[in-house]
N, C-alpha and C positions, 0 to 999 in steps of 0.2 A: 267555499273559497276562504283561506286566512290571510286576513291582511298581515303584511311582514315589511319590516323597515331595516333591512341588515344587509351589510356586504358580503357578497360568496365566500365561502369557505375556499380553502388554498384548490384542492382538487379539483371539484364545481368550476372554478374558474379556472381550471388550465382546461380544461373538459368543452368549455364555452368559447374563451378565446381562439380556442382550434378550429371548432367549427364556425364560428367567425371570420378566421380567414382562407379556411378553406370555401364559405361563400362567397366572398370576394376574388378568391382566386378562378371559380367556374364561373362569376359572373361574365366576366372579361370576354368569353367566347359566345355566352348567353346574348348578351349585347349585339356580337356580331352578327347573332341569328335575327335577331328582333330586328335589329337596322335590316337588313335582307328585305323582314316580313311586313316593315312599315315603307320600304322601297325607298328608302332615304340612305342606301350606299353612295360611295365618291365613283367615278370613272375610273377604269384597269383598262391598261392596254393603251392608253392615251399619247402619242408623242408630245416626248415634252419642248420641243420645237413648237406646235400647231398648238398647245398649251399654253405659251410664253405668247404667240401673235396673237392671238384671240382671249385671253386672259378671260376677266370676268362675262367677259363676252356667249362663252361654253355654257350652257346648263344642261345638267345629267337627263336626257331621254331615256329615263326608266321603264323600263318595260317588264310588270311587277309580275313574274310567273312563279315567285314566291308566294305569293297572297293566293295565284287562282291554287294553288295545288294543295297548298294548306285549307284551303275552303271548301275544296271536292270534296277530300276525306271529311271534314268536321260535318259536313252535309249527310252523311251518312250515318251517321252516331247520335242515333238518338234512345237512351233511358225507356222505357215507357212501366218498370214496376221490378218487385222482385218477387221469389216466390224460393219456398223451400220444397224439396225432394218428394217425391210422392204427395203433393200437392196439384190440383191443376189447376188452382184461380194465384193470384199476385195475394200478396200480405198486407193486409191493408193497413197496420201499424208502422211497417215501414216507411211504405210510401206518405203516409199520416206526416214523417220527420221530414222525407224528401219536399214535400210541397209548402211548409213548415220555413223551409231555411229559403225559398227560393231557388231548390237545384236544378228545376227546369234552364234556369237561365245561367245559372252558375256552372253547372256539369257544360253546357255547351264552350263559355268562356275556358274553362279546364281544360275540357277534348283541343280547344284553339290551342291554345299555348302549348300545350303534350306535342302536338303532331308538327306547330312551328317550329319550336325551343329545343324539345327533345325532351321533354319532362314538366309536368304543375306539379302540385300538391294538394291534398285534402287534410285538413286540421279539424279534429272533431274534439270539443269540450263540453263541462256541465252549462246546464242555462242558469238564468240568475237566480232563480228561484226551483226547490225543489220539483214544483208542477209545472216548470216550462220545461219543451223539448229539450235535449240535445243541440248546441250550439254546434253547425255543420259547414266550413266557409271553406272554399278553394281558393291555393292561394299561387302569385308566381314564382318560377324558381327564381327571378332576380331579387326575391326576399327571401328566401328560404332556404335550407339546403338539409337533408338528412343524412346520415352516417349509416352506415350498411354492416353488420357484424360478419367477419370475413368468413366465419364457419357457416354460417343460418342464412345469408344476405339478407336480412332483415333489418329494417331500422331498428337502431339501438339507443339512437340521441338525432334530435333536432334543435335549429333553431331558425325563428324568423327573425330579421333586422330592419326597423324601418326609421326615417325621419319624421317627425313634425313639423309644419311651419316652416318644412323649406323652402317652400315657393312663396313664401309672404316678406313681402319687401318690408326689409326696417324690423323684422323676427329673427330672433337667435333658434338656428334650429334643435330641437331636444331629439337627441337621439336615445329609442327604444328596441326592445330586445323582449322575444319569449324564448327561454330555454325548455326544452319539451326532453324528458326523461323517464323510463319507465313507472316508476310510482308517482311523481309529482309534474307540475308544471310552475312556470314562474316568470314572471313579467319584471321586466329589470329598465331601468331606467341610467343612462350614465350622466354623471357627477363631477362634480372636481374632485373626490376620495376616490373615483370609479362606480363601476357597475354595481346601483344598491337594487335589491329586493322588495319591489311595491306590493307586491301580492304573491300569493301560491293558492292553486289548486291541489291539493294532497286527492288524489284520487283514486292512487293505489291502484290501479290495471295492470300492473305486470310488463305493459308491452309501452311503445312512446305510440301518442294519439295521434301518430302524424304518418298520411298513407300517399305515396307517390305514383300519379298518372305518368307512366313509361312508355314513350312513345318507340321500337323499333330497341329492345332492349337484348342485349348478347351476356354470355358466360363472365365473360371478364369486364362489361360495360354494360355495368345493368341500370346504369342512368338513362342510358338513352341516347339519340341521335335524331336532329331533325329530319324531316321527310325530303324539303329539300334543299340536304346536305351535298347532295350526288350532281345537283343542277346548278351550284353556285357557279363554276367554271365558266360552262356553255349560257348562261345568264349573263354573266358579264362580259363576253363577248358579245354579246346578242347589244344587248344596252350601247355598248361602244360602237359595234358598226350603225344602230340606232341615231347615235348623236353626231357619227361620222356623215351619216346620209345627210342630215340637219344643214351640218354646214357645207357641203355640196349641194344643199338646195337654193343656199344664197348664191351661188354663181348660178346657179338651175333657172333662176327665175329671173336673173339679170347679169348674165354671161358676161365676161369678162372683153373690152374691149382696145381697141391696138390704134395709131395714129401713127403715123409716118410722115418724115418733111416738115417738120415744125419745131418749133425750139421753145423755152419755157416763156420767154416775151411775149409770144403772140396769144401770152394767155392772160387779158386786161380787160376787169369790167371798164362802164362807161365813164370812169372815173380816174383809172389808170392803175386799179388798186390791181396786184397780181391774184388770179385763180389758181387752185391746186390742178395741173395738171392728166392729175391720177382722181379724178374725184369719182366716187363709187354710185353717188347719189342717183338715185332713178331720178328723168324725167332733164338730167344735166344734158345741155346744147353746146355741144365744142365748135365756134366759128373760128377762123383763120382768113387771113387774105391771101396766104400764100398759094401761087397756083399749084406747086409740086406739093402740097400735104392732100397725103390720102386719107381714110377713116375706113375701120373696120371692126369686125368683132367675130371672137375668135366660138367653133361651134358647142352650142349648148353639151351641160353633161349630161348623161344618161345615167339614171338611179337604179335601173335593171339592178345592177351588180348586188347591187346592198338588198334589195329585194330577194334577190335569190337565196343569199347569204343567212339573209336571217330567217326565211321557211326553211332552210336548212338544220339551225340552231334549235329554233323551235320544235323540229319534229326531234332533234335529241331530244330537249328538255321532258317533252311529252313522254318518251319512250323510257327514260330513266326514271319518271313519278311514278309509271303506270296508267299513264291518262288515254283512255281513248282518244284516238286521234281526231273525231269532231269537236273537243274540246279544242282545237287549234285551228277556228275552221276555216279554209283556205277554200275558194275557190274548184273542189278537184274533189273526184267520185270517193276517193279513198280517206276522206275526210268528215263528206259528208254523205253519212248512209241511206240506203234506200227504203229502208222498212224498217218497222219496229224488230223484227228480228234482229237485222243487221246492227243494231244499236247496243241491244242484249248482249250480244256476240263478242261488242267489242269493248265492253262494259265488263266483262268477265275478270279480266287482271285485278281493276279497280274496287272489283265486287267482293274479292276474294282477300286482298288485302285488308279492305274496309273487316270483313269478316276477321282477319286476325287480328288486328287493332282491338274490334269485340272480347275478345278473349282475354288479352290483358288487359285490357282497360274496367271490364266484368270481374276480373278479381277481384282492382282494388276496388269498385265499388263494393262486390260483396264485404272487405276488411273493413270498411266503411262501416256497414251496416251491423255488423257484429259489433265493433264499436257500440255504434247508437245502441244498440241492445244489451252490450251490458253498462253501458252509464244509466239506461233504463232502468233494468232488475238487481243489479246490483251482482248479480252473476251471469258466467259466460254460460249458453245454449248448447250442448253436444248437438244439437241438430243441427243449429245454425251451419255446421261444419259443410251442410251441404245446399246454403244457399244460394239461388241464380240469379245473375240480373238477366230480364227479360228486353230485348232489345228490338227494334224495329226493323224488317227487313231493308238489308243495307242494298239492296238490288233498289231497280228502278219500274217496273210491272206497272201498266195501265189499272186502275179502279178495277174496269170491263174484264181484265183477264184478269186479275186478281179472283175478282169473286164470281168470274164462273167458275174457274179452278178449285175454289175453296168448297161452293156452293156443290158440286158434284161429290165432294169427300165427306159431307156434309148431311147427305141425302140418305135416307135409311135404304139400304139393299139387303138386307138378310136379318128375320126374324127382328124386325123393328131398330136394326142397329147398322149405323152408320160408323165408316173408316175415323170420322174427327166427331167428339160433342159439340154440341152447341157454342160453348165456352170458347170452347179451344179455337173455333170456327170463326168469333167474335176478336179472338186475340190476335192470331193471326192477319184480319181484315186492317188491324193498327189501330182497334178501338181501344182509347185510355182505360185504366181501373175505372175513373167515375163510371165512365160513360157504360162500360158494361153493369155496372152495379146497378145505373135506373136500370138499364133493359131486362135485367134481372126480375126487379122488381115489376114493369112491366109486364112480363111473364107471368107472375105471381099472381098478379091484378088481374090478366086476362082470364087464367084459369077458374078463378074464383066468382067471378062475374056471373052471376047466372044468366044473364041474357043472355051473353057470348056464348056459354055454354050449350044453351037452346038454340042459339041461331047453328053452333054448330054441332049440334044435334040434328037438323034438320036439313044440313045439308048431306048429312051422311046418307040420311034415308032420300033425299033425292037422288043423290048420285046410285042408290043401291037399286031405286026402282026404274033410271034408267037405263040400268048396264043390259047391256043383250042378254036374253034367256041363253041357258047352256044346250048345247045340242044335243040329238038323242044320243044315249048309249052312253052319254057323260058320266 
């Protein structure tokens, strides 16, 4: 890294400023997804009549089927190594950086934001020191944004923007800037002269360090689109007749009542002071002298309607995520299934999705890692060309069927050779790198063991002198 104290050069900064406010420009709609995903939207569909009587009185009954549907998927997506072509164990260098930066908990944050938002980011630079890893951190797109070269779609130019000390009361806040460009990077700092130059990284890669998680990405919008974008509609209907039930339940629970034959006089505590009439209050006792006043109350309402309305809602919402329908589980056979099959069954949409999110979300991690590799060596890998991220079965399989399944493919049938190795048998099960790396060694240890060896020794020649003789003519 070189420290640098200078204002951008004329181009640099139209280069920066652009992408500047073209982040601010997409953040606008970013926001509207997040508020969605934090379930802190206003009320749609609301009469502004029923709005005006009941004023502050209203609070939003959210009913956050943003959050569950964004959370199905990110449930699915889990990292567990990467490994190159003609390989069958993971790399343990790589995963060396992954564990390094924290990406266990970071790639999940990531996969969040991708499948909410419609798009994170991965920022990969040098560490501080020659012998430390590769510095690897996921970032939001409400700080970030990358520019796309319109021939290649490949980022061509990035930047991040953030504040300091703006939430510290009685703190002027410093606003900060990384501009990210194919040979260099550069931390900018604004001023009263403008945007000056605190540092650069000259790092020379060719390409900009900066790799975007694309959630649901097309030809002409390769940014991306939230998951659920498609359910915002029927969500805010759902929420509105939600908060309409609400205040149909204040007449629900204390119905609205009627007097006849009385006039506003005969409404005097024992003081002569006048009572309101019309009072709402539970547990209020309307007396009168008059013998012609009646009293009554007119009949409770029935909340059926809204009930129905919004399992109604709900079963879109579910059908437009891809959610199996016990995800929304209602009372009713077609919701809540009868076996593990049934569950598989209807798991499949979501299974499958899950599986394509894999794919692209698996590149950028592999551009990730290519990265870290050549900030490592100093040069890029032709292999690497053909590295996998290794991913956790995005299905949902019991343990018990899991590894009988695995366990049969496993099992030597011909000439000492079975359909999967041991390895492969181990990876499959969702056992981590470490964790295959002891049993590995376990292996090792057993083999070598002479007692082991002897005991099993010993059973072989048991088992050989008790197998039945062959019969004659054999």
């Amino acid at each position: 890294m070189i420290p640098a104290s200078q204002q951008l050069d004329g181009p640099t900064e139209v280069v920066f400023r652009d992408l500047v406010f073209k982040l601010e420009s997409h953040r606008r709609r970013l926001a509207h997804y997040d508020m969605y995903l934090e379930g802190e939207q206003s009320i749609t569909f609301l009469a502004p009549a029923l709005r005006e009587e009941f004023g502050e009185r209203i609070t939003a009954l959210v009913l956050n089927f943003s959050r569950l549907i964004t959370g199905a998927y990110e449930d699915r997506l889990d990292v567990e190594g990467f490994r190159y072509a003609r390989k069958s164990s993971a790399d343990d260098a790589l995963w060396e950086v992954w564990q390094a930066n924290d990406l266990d908990e970071q790639s999940q944050q990531g996969h969040y934001d991708s499948i909410g938002l419609g798009r994170s980011y991965v920022l990969v630079g040098s560490g501080d020191t020659e012998n430390d890893a590769p510095v690897v951190t996921v970032e939001s797109p409400l700080q970030v944004f990358a520019h796309r070269d319109p021939r290649t779609r490949r980022v061509d130019r990035a930047v991040k923007r953030w504040d300091e000390n703006a939430d510290m009361p009685g703190q002027v806040a410093q606003q900060h800037a990384m501009l990210y460009l194919p040979n260099v990077s550069r931390h900018l700092v604004s001023t009263d002269d403008g945007w000056r130059i605190v540092w650069e990284d000259q790092h020379d890669l060719g390409v900009v360090p900066v790799v975007p998680l694309v959630n649901r990405p097309r030809l002409l919008r390769p940014d991306g689109l939230s998951e659920f974008h498609d359910a915002i509609g029927p969500a805010d209907a759902m929420n509105k007749l939600a908060t309409d039930m609400m205040v149909s339940a204040e007449y629900h629970s204390m119905p609205r009542r009627w007097a006849a034959g009385v006039k506003e006089s005969d409404f005097v505590d024992e003081h002569g002071s006048p009572l309101s009439p019309w009072s709402r209050d539970a547990g209020t006792l309307w007396a009168v002298e008059s013998t012609e006043a009646k009293f009554g109350q007119f009949n409770e309402s029935d909340l059926a309607n809204f009930h129905n309305s919004i399992k109604f809602l709900v079963q879109i919402v579910v059908q437009l995520a891809g959610l199996p329908p016990h995800y929304a589980s209602f009372s009713s056979g077609d919701s809540n299934p009868t076996s593990a099959d049934a569950i598989r069954s209807a798991e499949t949409q979501l299974v499958k999705r899950s599986e394509r999110k894999q794919t692209y979300l698996g590149g950028a991690w592999e551009s990730v890692m290519r990265l870290v590799q050549r900030i490592q060596t100093g040069e890029w890998d032709p292999a690497a060309r053909s590295l996998e991220t290794i991913w956790r079965d995005a299905s949902t399989p019991t343990m018990a069927q899991k590894a009988d399944a695995i366990l049969k493919l496993a099992t030597p049938v011909q000439n000492g050779l079975a359909v999967l190795p041991i390895e492969q048998a181990r990876e499959d099960l969702g056992y981590t790198p470490e964790q295959r790396r002891r049993m590995a060694e376990l292996d090792k240890q057993a083999q070598q063991d002479p007692y082991l060896a002897t005991l099993s020794a010993k059973d072989g020649a048991a088992n050989a002198s008790t197998a039945p003789a062959p019969a004659s003519g054999d």
